[in-house]
C-alpha positions as CSV (number, residue, x, y, z in Angstrom):
1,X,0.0,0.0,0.0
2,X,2.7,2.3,1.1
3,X,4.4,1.4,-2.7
4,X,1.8,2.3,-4.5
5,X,0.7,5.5,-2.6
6,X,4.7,6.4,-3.2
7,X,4.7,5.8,-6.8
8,X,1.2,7.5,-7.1
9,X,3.0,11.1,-5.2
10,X,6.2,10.2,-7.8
11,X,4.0,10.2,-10.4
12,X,2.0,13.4,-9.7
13,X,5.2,15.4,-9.5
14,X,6.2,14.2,-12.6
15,X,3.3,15.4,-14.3
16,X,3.6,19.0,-12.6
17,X,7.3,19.3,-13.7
18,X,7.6,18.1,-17.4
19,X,4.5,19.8,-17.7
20,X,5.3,23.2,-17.2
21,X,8.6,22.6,-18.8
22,X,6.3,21.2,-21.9
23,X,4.4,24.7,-21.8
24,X,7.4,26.8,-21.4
25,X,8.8,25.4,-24.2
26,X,6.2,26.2,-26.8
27,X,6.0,29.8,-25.4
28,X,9.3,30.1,-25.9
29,X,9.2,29.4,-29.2
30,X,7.3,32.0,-30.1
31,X,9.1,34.6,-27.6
32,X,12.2,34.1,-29.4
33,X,13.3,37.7,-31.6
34,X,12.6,37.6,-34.4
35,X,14.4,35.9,-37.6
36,X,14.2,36.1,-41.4
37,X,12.1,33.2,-43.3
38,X,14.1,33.3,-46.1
39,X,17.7,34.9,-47.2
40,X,17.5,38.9,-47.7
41,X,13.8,39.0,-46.4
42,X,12.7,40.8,-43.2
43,X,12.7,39.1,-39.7
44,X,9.4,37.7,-38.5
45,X,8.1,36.2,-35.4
46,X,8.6,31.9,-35.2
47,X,5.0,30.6,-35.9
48,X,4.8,27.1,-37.0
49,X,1.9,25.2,-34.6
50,X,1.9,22.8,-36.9
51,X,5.7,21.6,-36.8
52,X,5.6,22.3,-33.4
53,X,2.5,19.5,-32.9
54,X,4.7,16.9,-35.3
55,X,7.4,17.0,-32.5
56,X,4.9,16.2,-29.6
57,X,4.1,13.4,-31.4
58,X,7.5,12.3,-32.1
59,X,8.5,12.4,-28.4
60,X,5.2,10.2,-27.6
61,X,6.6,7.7,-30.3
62,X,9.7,7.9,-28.6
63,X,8.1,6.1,-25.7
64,X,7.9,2.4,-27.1
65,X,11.8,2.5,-27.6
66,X,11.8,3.0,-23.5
67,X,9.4,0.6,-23.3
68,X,11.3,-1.9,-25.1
69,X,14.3,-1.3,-23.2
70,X,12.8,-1.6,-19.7
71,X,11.1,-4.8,-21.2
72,X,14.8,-6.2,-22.4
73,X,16.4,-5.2,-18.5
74,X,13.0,-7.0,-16.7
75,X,14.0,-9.7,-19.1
76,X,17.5,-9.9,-18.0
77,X,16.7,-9.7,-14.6
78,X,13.9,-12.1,-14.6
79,X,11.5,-9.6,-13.1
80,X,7.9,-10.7,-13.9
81,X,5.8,-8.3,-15.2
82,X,2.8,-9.4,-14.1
83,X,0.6,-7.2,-12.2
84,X,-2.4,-7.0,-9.8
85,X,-4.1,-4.5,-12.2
86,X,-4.1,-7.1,-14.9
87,X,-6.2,-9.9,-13.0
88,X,-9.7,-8.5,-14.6
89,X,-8.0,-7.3,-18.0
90,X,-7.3,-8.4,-21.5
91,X,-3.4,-8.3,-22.0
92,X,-2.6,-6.1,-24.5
93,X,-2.0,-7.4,-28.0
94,X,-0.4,-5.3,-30.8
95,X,-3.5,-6.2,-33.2
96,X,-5.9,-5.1,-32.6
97,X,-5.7,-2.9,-29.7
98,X,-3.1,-0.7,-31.7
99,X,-6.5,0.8,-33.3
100,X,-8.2,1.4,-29.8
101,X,-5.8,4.4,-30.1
102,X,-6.2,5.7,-33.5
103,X,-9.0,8.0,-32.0
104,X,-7.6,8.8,-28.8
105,X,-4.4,10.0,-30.7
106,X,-7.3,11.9,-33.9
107,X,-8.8,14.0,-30.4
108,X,-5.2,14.9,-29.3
109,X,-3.8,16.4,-32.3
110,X,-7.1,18.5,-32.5
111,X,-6.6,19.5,-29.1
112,X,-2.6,20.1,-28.9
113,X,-2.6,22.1,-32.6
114,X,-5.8,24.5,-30.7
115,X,-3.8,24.9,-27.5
116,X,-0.7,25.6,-29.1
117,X,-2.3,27.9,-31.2
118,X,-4.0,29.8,-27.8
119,X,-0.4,30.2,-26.3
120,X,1.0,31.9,-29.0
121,X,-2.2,34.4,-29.0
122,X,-2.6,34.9,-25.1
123,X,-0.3,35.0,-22.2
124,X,1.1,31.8,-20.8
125,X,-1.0,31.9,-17.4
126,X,-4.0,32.4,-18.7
127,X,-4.2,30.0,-21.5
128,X,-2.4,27.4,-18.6
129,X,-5.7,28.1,-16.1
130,X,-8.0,27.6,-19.4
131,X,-6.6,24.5,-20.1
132,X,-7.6,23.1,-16.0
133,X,-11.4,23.5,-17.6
134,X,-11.2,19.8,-18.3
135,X,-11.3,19.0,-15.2
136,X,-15.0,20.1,-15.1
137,X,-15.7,18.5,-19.1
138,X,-14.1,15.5,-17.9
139,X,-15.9,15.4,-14.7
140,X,-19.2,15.8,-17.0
141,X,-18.8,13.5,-19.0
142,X,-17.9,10.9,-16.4
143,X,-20.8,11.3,-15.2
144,X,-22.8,10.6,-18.0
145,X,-20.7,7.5,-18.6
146,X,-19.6,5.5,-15.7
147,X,-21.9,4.5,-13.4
148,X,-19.3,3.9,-10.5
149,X,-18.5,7.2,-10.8
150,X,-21.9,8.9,-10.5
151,X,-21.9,6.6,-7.4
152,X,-19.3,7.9,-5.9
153,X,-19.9,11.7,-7.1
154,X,-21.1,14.1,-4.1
155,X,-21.3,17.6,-2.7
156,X,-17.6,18.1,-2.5
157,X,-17.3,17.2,-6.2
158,X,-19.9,19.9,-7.1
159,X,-18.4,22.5,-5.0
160,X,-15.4,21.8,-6.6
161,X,-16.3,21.7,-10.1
162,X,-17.9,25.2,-9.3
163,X,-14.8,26.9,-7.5
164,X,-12.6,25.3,-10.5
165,X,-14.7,27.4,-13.3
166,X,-15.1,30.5,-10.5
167,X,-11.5,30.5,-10.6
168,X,-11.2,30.1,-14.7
169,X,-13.3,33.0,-15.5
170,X,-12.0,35.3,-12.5
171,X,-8.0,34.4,-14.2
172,X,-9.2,34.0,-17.6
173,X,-10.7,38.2,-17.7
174,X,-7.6,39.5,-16.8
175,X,-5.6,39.0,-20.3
176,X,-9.1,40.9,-22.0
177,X,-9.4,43.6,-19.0
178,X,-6.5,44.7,-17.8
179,X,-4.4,44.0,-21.3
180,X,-1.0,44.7,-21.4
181,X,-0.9,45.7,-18.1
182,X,0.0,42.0,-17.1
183,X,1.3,40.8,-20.3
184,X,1.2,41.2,-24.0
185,X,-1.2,39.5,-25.4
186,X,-1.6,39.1,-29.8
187,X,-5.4,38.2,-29.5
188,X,-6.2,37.9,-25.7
189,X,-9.9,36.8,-26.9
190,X,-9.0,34.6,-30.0
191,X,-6.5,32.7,-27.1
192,X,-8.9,32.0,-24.9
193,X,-12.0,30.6,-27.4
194,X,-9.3,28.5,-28.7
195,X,-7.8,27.3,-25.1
196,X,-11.4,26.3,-24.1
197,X,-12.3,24.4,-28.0
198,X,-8.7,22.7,-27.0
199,X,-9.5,21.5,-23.6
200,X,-12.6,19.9,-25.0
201,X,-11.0,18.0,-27.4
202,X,-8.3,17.0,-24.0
203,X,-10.9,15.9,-21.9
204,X,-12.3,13.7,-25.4
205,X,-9.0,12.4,-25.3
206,X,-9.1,11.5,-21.8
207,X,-12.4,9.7,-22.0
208,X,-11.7,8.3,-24.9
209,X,-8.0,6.5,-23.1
210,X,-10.0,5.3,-20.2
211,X,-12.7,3.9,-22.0
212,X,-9.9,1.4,-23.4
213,X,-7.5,1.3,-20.1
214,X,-10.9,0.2,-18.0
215,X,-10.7,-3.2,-20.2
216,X,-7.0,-3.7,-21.5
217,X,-4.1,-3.6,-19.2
218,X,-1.9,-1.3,-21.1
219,X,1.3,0.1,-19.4
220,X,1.9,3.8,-20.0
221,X,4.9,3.8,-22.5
222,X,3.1,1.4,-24.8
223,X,-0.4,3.5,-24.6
224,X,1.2,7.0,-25.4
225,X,3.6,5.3,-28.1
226,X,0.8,4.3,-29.8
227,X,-0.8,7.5,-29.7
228,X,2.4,9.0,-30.8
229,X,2.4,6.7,-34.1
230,X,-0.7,7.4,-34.9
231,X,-0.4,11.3,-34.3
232,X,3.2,11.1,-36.7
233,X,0.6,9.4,-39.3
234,X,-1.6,12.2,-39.2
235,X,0.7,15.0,-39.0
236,X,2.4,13.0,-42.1
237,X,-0.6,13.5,-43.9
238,X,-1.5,17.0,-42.7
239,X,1.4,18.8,-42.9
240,X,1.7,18.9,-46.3
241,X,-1.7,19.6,-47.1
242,X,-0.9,23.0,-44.8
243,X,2.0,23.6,-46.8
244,X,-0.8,24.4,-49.7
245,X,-3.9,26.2,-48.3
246,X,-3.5,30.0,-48.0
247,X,-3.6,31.6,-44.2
248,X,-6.6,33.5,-43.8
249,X,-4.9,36.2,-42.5
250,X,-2.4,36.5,-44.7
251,X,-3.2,35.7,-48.9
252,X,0.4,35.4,-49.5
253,X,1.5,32.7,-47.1
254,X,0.4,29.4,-45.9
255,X,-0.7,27.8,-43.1
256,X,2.5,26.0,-42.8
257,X,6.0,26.6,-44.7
258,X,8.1,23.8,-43.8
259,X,10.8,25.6,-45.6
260,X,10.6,28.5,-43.6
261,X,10.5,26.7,-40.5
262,X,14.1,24.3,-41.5
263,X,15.6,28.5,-42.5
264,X,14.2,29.9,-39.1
265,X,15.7,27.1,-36.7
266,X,19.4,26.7,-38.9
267,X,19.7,30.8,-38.2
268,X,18.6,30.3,-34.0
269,X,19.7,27.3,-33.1
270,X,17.6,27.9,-29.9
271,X,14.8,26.7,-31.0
272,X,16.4,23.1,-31.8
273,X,17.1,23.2,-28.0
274,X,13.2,24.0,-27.2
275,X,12.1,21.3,-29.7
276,X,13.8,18.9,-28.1
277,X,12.5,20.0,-24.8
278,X,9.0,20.1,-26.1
279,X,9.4,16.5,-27.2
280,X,11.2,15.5,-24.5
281,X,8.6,16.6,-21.8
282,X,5.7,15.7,-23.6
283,X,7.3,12.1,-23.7
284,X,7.6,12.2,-19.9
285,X,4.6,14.3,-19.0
286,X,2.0,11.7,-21.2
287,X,3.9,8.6,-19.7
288,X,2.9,9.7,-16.2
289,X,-0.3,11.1,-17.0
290,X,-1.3,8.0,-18.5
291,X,0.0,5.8,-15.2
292,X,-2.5,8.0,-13.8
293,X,-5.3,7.6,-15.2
294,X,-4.8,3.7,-15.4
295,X,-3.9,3.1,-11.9
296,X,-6.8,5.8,-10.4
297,X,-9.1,7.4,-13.0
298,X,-9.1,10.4,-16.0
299,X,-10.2,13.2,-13.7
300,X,-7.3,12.5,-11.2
301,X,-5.4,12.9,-14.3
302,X,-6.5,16.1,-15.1
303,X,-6.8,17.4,-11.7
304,X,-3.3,17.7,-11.6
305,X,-2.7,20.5,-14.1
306,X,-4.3,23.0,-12.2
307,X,-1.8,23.0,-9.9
308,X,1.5,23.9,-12.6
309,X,-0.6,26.7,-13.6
310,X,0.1,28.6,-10.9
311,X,3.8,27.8,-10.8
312,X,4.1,28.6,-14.8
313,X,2.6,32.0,-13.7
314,X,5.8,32.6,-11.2
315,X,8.3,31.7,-13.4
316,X,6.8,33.6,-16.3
317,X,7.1,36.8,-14.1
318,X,10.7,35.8,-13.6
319,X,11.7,35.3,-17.4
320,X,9.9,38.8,-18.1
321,X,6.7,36.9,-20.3
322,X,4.3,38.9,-17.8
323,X,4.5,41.8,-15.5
324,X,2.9,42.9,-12.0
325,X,0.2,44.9,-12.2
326,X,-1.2,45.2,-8.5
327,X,-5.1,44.5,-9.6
328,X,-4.5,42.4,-12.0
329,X,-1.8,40.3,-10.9
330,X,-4.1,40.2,-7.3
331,X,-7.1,38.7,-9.8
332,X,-5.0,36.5,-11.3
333,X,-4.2,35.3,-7.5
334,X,-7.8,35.1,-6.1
335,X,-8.1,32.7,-9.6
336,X,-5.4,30.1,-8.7
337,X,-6.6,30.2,-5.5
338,X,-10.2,29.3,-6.2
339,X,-8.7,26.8,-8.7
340,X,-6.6,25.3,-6.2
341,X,-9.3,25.3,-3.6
342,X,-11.6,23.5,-5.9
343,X,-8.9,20.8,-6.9
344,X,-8.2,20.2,-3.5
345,X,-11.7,19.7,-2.5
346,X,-12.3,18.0,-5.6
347,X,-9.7,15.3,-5.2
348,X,-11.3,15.0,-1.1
349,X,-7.7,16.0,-0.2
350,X,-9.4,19.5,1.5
351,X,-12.7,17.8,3.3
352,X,-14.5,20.9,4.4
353,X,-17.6,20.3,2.9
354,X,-20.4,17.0,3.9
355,X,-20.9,14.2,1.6
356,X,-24.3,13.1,1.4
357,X,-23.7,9.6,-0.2
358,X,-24.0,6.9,2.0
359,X,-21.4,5.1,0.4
360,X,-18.8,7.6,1.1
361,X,-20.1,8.3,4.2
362,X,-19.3,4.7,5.1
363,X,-15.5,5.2,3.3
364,X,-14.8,8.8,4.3
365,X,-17.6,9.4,7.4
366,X,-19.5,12.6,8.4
367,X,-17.2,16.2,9.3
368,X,-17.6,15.2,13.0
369,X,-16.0,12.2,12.6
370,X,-13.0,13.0,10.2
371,X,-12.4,16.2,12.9
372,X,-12.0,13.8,15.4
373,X,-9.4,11.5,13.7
374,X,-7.4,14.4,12.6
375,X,-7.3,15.4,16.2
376,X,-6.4,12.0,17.6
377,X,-4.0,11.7,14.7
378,X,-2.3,15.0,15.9
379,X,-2.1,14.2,19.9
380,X,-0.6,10.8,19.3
381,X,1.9,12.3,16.9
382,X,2.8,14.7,19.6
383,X,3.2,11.9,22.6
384,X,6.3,10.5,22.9
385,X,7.1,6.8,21.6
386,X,7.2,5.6,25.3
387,X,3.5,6.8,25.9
388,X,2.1,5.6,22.5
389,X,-0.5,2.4,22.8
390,X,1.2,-0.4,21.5
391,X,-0.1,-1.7,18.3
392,X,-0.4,-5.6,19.8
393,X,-2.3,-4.4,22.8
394,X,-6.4,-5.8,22.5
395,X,-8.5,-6.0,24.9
396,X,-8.5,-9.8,25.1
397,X,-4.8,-9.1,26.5
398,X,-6.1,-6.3,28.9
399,X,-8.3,-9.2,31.2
C-alpha cells in the first residue's frame, strides 16, 4: 500500500514538472526575436503550430523505444511483469488494440494544434488556467458515462467543479481587462476561445483512453507510443496539405511553410534546444499522465494541471513573459486560488464540505468524525514513543 501510494505522489510530480517545462517550451518558441524566413527578407516572429504539434508526437513515439528497453532489462533480470491490475483485463496485444488508439491520438492532435495555437495568442498563465477547464468536461462527462463514478460523485465534487470554473473566469478576464498591463497579449480573446475548444477536445482524449484502459491492461509507455504513431501518421498527412492552403490572414503565405521553418531554426539554433524540450517533456509528462489515469481514474489525471498553472505563472514573471500589475496580478491570484481550492476539495484531499452519499459516508464518514481522527492523529503524533499504545495491545490481552 505504502508502494503504490509512493509511486502515485512520484508520479504526480512528474506530471507537474515536465508539464510546465512542456508549456514553457512552446512559449518560448514563439518569444524568441525575431528571424528572417528566407535569405534577404525581413525578420518575423517563429509561428509554426503545426511543426511544433509533429514534435509532440514524435516524443510520444519515442516512448515504445523505453518501453522496449525496460522490457529487455526486466527480461535480464527475470522480473515478472505481471501485475495485480491485470487480473480482470485483457493483456494487451499489438492487433488489434493498436487501433483502440487511432481516435484517442485523432482527439489529441485536435486538441494540442488548438492549444498551441491559444499560447501563442494569449499569455502563458491564462491559457495554462483555461486548459484546468477539463477538469470540469471531464468530470461531466464521467458522469454521463460511468456509473461507478456517479456513485461515488457528491457535494464536495460539485463544490469543486464550481470553485474550478469560479476560478477560470475570474483568471481567464484579466488577459481581456487589464491588457497589457499584465502581459502582451496578440489576441487575448481569440486565445482564450481556442484554449477552451482545446480543452474539450483533451478531456475527449481522456475519456476516450479510459474507456480502453478500464478493459485492457496497457502500461503507459506502450499506450502514449501508440498514440504517438498514430499522431506522426496524421501530421504526415496534414502537414503537407498545410504547406498548400493559403492563411486567412495573410493571402500570400500558408498555413504552414516547412521551408521557412528548416531556414528559421538553422539561423537560432535555440529553437532546436526548445524542440527537443518540447518533445522530451511531452514524452515524460503523457507517460505519467497516462500511469495516472490507469492506476486511479481520468479526472485525477487532469486534476493535476491546475496545480502547474500557478507555478508557470511565477516563473513567467521571472523570465519577463508577464508583468505585475497590483489589480490584475491580485485577480489573477484570487483565480489560482479558487482553482486550487476546488482541486483540492475536488480530489477529497481538502474535506471541508459533507458528503451526502452513504457510500462515502461509510468510506470517508460525516465532518464530526473525520475532525476527530485528525485530532487524535495530531495528539498521538505529539506523545512521545514511550506513551504511545502499542499496536499488539487488545482488549483480550487487557483481562
Amino acid at each position: 500500500m505504502r508502494s503504490q501510494r509512493l509511486v502515485l505522489i512520484v508520479l504526480a510530480i512528474c506530471v507537474l514538472i515536465f508539464g510546465s517545462s512542456s508549456a514553457l517550451s512552446v512559449k518560448g518558441m514563439g518569444s524568441m526575436p525575431p528571424v528572417p524566413p528566407a535569405e534577404g527578407a525581413e525578420p518575423i516572429d517563429f509561428d509554426h503550430t503545426y511543426m511544433t504539434s509533429l514534435f509532440l508526437f514524435v516524443g510520444e513515439a519515442c516512448s515504445l523505444i523505453i518501453y522496449g528497453v525496460v522490457k529487455c532489462v526486466r527480461r535480464m533480470r527475470k522480473l515478472s511483469g505481471s501485475s495485480s491490475l491485470m487480473s480482470e483485463k485483457t493483456r494487451f496485444r499489438t492487433c488489434p488494440h493498436t487501433f483502440l488508439f487511432l481516435v484517442p491520438a485523432l482527439v489529441d492532435l485536435v486538441g494540442t494544434i488548438m492549444l498551441n495555437f491559444s499560447i501563442y495568442y494569449v499569455i502563458i498563465s491564462v491559457q495554462q488556467i483555461i486548459s484546468n477547464f477539463v477538469v470540469v468536461i471531464v468530470a461531466l462527462l464521467s458522469l454521463m458515462i460511468w456509473k461507478d463514478y456517479r456513485q461515488r460523485f457528491d457535494v464536495p465534487h460539485a463544490i469543486g467543479l464550481i470553485l474550478i470554473t469560479a476560478g477560470i473566469c475570474c483568471a481567464s478576464s484579466v488577459s481581456i481587462i487589464f491588457g497589457d498591463d499584465i502581459g502582451t497579449s496578440k489576441n487575448a480573446i481569440l486565445g482564450i476561445s481556442l484554449g477552451l475548444f482545446g480543452t474539450l477536445f483533451a478531456a475527449l482524449c481522456f475519456i476516450f483512453e479510459e474507456i480502453f484502459l478500464r478493459r485492457i491492461y496497457a502500461p503507459g509507455l506502450v499506450g502514449v507510443g501508440n498514440e504517438g504513431l498514430w499522431g506522426l501518421a496524421f501530421n504526415v498527412i496534414l502537414i503537407p496539405v498545410m504547406n498548400f492552403i493559403p492563411d486567412p490572414k495573410n493571402p500570400n503565405k500558408t498555413m504552414e511553410n516547412t521551408v521557412e521553418w528548416a531556414y528559421q531554426i538553422r539561423h537560432q539554433p535555440i529553437q532546436v534546444l526548445l524542440i527537443c524540450s518540447y518533445a522530451i517533456s511531452t514524452l515524460l509528462f503523457n507517460v505519467c499522465g497516462m500511469e495516472i489515469t490507469r492506476r486511479v481514474s481520468s479526472a485525477t489525471r487532469a486534476t493535476l494541471n491546475a496545480c502547474r498553472a500557478i507555478l508557470i505563472w511565477i516563473l513567467s514573471l521571472a523570465i519577463g513573459w508577464e508583468k505585475w500589475s497590483t489589480t490584475g496580478s491580485l485577480v489573477i491570484i484570487l483565480g489560482h486560488a479558487l482553482l486550487i481550492l476546488g482541486t483540492l476539495s475536488f480530489n477529497n484531499i481538502l474535506r471541508i464540505f459533507p458528503y451526502c452519499r452513504a457510500c462515502n459516508i461509510e468510506r470517508y464518514g460525516t465532518l464530526c468524525q473525520r475532525r476527530k481522527r485528525a485530532t487524535a492523529g495530531t495528539i498521538a503524533s505529539s506523545l512521545p514513543s514511550s506513551q504511545k499504545p502499542s499496536r499488539s495491545t487488545s482488549s483480550d490481552a487487557l483481562v
